[in-house]
C-alpha positions as MATLAB code, in Angstrom:
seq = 'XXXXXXXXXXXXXXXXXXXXXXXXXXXXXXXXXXXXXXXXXXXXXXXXXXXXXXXXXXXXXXXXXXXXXXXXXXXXXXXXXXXXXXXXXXXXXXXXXXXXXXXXXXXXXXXXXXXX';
ca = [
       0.000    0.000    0.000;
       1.139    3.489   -0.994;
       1.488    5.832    2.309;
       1.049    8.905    0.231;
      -2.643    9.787    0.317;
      -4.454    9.193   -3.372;
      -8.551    9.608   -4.161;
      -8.124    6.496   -6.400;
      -5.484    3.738   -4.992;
      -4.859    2.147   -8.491;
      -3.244   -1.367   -7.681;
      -3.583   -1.781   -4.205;
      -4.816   -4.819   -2.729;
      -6.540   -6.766    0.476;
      -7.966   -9.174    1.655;
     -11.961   -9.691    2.608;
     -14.290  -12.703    3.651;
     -16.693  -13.004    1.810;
     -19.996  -15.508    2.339;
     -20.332  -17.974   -0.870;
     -24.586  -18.584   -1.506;
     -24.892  -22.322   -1.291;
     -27.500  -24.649   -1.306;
     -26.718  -25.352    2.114;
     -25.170  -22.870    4.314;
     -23.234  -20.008    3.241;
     -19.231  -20.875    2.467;
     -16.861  -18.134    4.142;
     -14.057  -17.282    1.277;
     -10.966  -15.207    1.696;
     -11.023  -12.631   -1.515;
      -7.628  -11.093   -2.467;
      -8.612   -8.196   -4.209;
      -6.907   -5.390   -6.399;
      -7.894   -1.729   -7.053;
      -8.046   -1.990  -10.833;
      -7.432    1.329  -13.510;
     -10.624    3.808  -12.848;
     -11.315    3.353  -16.498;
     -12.013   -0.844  -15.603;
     -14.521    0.126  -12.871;
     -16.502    2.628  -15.385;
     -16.695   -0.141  -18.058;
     -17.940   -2.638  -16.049;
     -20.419   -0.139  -14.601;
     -21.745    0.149  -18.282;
     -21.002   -2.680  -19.249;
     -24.239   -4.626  -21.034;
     -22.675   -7.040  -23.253;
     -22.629  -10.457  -21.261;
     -19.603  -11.684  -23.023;
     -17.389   -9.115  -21.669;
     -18.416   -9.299  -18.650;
     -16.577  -11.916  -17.097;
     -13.297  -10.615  -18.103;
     -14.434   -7.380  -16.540;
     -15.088   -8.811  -13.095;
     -12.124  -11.022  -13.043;
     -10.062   -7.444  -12.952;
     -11.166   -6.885   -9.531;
      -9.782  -10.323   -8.408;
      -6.484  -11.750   -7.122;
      -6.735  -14.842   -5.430;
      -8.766  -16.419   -2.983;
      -8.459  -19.128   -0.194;
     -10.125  -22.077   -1.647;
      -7.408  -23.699   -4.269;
      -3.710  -22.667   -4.474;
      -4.313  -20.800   -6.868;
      -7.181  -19.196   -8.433;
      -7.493  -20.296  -11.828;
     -10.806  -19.539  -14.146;
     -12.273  -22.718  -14.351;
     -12.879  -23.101  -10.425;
     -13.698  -19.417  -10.471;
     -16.299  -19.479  -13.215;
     -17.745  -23.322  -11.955;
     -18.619  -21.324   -8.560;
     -20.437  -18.619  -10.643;
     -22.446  -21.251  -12.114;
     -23.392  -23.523   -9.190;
     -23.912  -21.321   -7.042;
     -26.067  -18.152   -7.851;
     -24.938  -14.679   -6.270;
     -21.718  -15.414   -5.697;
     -20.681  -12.716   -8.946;
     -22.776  -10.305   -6.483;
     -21.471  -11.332   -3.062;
     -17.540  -10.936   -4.295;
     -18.362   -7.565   -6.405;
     -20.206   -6.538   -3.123;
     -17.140   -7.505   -0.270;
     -14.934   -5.145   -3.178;
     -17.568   -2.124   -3.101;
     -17.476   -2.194    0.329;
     -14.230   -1.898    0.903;
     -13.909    0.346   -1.711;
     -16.551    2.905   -0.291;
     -14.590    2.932    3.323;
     -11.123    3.650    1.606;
     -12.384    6.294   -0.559;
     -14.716    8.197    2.236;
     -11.205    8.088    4.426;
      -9.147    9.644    1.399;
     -11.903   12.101    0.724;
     -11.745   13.580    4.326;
      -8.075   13.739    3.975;
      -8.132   15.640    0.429;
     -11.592   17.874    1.718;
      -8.921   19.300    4.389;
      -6.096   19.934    2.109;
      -8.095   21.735    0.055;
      -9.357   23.740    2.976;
      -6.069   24.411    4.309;
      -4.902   25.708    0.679;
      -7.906   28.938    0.645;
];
């Protein structure tokens, strides 16, 4: 992680549980994710073409805890069998996402302050 404050912290990453829908009981999964360009976020905002959008969400991915490493085929096999799970990783990201960038927006709201 960069110690430098920035609005938008372009390839950091971390680590979040997030709960896996099953048929059964929820599976708790350790998400390593990465802060991908700006630019990837906005296209898979508006993105509505269902063939890109795999390759979209896989941006905001790293690794996880349930193989050694995360290859595409596990990845997309829990996207099938088990519904919501595209929503529950996107959602542990956002998350995230929305506490780092309300903490760098109260440091930059007083810098700008402090400049008038």
């Amino acid at each position: 992680m960069i110690n430098t404050p920035q609005l938008w912290p372009e390839g950091d990453t971390f680590i979040r549980e997030v709960l896996i829908p099953t048929k059964y009981e929820p599976l708790p999964v350790l998400v390593t994710y990465i802060v991908p360009p700006f630019d990837a976020v906005v296209a898979t905002w508006q993105n509505t073409d269902p063939e890109k959008a795999y390759s979209l969400f896989r941006q905001f991915i790293v690794d996880w805890d349930q193989q050694d490493k995360l290859t595409d085929d596990i990845l997309i096999s829990f996207l099938v069998t088990f519904p919501g799970t595209d929503k529950a990783i996107f959602n542990g990201w956002a998350e995230h996402m929305k506490e780092l960038l309300a903490a760098s927006l109260a440091v930059f709201a007083h810098s700008t302050n402090s400049i008038n």
